[in-house]
N, C-alpha and C positions, 0 to 999 in steps of 0.2 A: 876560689875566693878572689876578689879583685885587688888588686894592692891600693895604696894610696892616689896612687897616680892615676892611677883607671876609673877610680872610686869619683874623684874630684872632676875628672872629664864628665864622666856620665851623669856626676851631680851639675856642669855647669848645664849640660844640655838639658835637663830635663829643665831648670829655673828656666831657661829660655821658651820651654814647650808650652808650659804654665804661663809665662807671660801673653804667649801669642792666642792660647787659648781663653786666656780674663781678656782678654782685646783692651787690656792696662796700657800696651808700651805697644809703637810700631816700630819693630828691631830692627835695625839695620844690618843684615847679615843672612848669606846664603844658605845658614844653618840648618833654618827649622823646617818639619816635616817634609826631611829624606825622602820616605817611601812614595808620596807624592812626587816627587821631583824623578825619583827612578825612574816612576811609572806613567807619568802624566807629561814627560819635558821631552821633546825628540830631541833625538844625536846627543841623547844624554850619556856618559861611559856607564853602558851596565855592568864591567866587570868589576866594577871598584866596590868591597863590601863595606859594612857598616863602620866596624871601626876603625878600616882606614880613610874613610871620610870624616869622621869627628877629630883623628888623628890631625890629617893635612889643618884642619880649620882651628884648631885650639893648640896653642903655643902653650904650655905649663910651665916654662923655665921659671926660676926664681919665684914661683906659687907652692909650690909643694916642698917643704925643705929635706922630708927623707922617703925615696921611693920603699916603703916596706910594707908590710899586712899588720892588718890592727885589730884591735877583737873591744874596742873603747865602745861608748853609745854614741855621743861626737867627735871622728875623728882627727878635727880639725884645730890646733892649737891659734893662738889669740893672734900671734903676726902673719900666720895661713890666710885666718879668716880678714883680717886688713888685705892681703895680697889679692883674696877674692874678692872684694869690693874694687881694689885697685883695677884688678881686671877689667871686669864689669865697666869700669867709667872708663877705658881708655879703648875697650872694642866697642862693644854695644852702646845704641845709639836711641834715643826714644824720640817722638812727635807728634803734633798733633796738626798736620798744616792745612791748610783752608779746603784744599780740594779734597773730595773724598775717594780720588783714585790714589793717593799716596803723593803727588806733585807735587815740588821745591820740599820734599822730606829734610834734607841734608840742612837745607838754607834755614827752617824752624827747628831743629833737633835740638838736642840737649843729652847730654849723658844719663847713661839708668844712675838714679840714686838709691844707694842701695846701704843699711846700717847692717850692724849685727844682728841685732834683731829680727830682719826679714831674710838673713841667712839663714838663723837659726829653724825660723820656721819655717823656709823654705827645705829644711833638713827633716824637720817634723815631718811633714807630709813625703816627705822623697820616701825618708827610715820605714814609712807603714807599708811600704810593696819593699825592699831594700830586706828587710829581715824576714822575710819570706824567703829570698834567694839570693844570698851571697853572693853567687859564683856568677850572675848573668851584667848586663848592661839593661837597668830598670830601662832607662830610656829609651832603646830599641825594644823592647815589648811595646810601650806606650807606644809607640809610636805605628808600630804594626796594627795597635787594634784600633788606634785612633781611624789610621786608612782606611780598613775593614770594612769597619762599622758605618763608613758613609758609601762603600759598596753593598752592603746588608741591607742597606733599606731598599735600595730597587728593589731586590730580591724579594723584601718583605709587601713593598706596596704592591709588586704584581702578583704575589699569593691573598692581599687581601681583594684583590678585584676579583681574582680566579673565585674567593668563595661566596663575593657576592653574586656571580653571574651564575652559581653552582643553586644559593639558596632562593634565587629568582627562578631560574628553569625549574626548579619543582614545584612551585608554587601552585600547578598545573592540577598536580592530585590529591588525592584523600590523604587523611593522614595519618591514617595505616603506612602508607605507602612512602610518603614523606619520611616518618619516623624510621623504616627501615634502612631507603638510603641513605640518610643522614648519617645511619650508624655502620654502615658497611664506606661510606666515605672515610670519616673518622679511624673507622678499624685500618684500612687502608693506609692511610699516613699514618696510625700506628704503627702500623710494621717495615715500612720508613725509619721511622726512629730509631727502632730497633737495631735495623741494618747499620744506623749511622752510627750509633753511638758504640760500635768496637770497632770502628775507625778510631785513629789516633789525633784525626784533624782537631783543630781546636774548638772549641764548641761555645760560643757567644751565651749569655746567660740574661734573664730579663722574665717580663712577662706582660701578658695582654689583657686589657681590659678595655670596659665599653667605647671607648677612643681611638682604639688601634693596638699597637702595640711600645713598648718602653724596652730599650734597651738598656743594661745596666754594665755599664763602662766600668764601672772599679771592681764589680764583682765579677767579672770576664777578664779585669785585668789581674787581680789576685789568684783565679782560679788556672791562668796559664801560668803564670808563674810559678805555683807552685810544680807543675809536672812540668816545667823547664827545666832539661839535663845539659849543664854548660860544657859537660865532656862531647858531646853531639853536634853542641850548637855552633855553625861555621860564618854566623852574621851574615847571608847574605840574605837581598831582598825576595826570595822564596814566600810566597804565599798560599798557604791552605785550599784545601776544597772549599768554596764559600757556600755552596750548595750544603755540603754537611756540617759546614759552623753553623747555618741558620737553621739545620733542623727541628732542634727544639723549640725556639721561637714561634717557628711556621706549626707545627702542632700546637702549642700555646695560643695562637691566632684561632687555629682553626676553633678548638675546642669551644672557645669564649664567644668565636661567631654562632656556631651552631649551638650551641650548650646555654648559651647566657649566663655562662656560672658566675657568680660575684665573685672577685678574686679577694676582695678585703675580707670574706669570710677565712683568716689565713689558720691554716694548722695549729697553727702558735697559738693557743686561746689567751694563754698568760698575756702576752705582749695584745693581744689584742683588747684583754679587757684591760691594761696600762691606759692604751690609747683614749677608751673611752672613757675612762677616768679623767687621763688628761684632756678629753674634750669637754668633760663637765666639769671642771675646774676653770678651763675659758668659755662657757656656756654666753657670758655676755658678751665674748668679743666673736664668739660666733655665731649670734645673732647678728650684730653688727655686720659683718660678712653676707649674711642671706638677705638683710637688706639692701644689700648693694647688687643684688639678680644673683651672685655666686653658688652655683647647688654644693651638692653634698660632697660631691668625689673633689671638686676644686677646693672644699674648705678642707677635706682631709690631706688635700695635698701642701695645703697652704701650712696648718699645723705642724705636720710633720716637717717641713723645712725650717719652721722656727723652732722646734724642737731638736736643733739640730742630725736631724733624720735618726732620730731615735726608733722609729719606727717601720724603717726601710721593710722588716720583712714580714711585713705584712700588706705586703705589692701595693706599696704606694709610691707612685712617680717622685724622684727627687734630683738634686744635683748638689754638689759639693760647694758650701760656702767657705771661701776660703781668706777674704780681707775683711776686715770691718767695714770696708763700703760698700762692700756687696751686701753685706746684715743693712746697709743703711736703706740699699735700695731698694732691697724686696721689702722691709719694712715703709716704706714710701709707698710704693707702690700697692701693697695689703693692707693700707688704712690703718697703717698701727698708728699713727699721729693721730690723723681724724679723731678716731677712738678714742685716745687718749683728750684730745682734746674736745670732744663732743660730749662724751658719755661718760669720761672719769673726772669730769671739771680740771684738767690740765692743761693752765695755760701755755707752755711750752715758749718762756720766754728766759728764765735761766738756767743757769748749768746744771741746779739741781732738779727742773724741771727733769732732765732728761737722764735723770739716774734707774729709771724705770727699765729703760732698756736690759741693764744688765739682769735682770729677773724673769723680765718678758723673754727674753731669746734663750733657751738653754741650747749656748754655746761655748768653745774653748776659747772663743776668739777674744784678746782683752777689748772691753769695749769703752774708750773712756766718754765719758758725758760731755767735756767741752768739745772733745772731735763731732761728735754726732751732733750737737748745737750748730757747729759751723755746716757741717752739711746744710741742714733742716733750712737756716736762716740763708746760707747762698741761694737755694731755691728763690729766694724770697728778690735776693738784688740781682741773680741773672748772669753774675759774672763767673766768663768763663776762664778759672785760673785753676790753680794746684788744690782747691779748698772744695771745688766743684764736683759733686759727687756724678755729672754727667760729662764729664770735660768734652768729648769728641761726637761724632759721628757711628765709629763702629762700636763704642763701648754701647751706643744705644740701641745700635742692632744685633751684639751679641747678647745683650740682656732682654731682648722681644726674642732672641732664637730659646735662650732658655724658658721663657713663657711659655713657649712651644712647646718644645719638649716636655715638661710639667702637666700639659693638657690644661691649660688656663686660657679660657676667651679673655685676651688681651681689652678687650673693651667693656670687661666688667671690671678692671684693675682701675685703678686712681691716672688718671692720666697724665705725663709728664708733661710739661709747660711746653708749649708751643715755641716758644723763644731758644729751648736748648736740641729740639728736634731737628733733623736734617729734614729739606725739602722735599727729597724725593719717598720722605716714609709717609704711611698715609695713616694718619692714628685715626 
């Protein structure tokens, strides 16, 4: 189990990992994703492990006032958590500066602002992998499968060529013939599997449907953590077989190429007849959707993220909403205004115009109606300040990578105003 001290390191890195991943804040600091830097940087010191790298970069003096072990839900007393903002504003460093390779960073920056409040929740989200496993550094897992997982998909894109060049070269025969080797292919990466999975490598979790395939980052990250043995584990940058992490996967692909199985048909019937419940409970707003060219699988993916992925297991592509302005954009971008304002006669001119939201989103996230006002209405004037729910450049391309990921034609979504886009995107 991690004492306090170790507890608070791993909690400040992980608030960093999260920042660089919402593409919120450009940090200023050598910190984030390690394992990148291991593996990707020459004449980089391989010998130095995980945490004595987080060690040398975060000073805790005067932040933690007793190093000891705690068994609390928050372990952090009320001049701690001051001390941890204090941090925050006096290393870490945020920007937004005109060129989009990071240029005069330093010269536009401004300190991360940071209240209790977004401590807390940044604690919220740390404590859901954290009480899973005591004894590890949450942050070095993250940050292992984060790496991973952008090695996995090579892996994954040249197994989906492989089966299309496999289901092209038969197209040649009858379909006696077809039908067999399709299933002695199939049986074959079955017994791959087989082989893989009493290996101990860590094994990526997800699954495939008619788009490709989805990877599922928090259930890959839950699921190593739990078979994380901290008496074992020596932090250094050691990586798995990627070959038998992606085994599952690569069968998942395969299956769905050749099989055509629907995946939404999910085991789970109960959650599954939930979903259609809750789709015919927004039956109007998912008309609305199919007018706009959006098919089926896009609007079940669409639902389920406002439903705050209530529905995840029933293999529907999602990602993790984690600020209310990210609830503001995907609703921007999903026509939930339009709607609102088209087909539910909502003007959307005052605060209480936009109390809707908190019903429409089943979310934890608090969502107050004057904030999401001021989003809605900056759209309106263009200015790019603190109230701008597009402020930069990369926020706008890490929110088109998430569309991606989702399996949503970007150009069936409501499109963002040409005035907050970067030039070189091509909407």
């Amino acid at each position: 189990m991690l004492n306090r001290e170790e507890l608070a390191r791993d909690f400040i890195v992980f608030i960093l990992l999260q920042l660089e991943e919402e593409a919120e804040e450009l940090v200023t600091i050598e910190l984030i994703s390690l394992f990148d830097t291991h593996y990707e940087t020459p004449f980089y010191n391989k010998t130095i492990n995980y945490i004595d790298s987080i060690n040398s970069k975060i000073n805790l003096t005067g932040i933690i006032t007793k190093n000891e072990f705690y068994n609390n839900e928050f372990p952090f007393s009320n001049q701690e958590i001051k001390s941890l903002i204090q941090y925050f504003e006096d290393n870490h460093f945020t920007g937004y500066p005109d060129g989009s390779d990071g240029a005069d960073l330093l010269s536009s920056s401004s300190a991360i602002e940071f209240s209790e409040s977004d401590i807390r929740n940044y604690w919220n989200s740390y404590s859901q992998y954290q009480c899973l496993n005591k004894g590890v550094y949450i942050s070095y897992y993250w940050q292992k499968i984060n790496y991973l997982s952008k090695k996995c998909k090579n892996l994954l894109d040249q197994e989906l060529c492989r089966i299309q060049i496999f289901k092209k070269s038969i197209q040649r025969f009858n379909q006696e013939t077809k039908d067999e080797l399709i299933k002695t292919y199939i049986e074959k990466h079955k017994y791959e599997l087989l082989q893989d999975i009493s290996s101990p490598d860590f094994k990526f979790m997800g699954f495939s449907d008619r788009k490709g395939y989805f990877i599922d980052f928090n259930k890959s990250l839950i699921e190593d953590l739990k078979s994380g043995n901290s008496d074992s584990l020596n932090y250094d940058f050691s990586l798995p077989n990627l070959e038998k992490s992606v085994s599952y996967l690569k069968y998942q692909l395969l299956i769905e190429q050749l099989n055509e199985v629907n995946y939404l048909d999910s085991e789970n019937e109960e959650l599954q007849e939930d979903f259609l419940k809750y789709k015919e409970e927004n039956k109007d707003y998912v008309s609305y959707l199919k007018s706009k060219s959006l098919d089926n699988d896009e609007i079940n993916t669409i639902l389920n993220l406002l439903s705050n992925n209530k529905f995840n297991s029933s293999n529907l592509r999602h990602i993790e909403i984690k600020k209310p302005v990210d609830s503001f954009r995907f609703c921007f971008l999903f026509f939930v205004f339009d709607y609102q304002f088209e087909s539910q006669n909502n003007p959307l001119i005052e605060i209480n115009d936009f109390k809707f939201i908190s019903s429409f989103l089943r979310t934890d996230l608090k969502l107050e109606p004057e904030q999401i006002r001021k989003y809605y209405k900056n759209i309106e004037t263009g200015d790019f300040d603190r109230s701008s729910p597009f402020p930069s450049d990369k926020i706008i391309r890490h929110l088109f990578d998430n569309i991606k990921i989702l399996g949503i034609d970007r150009g069936n979504l409501k499109p963002i105003p040409s005035k907050f886009l970067p030039k070189s995107l091509n909407v």
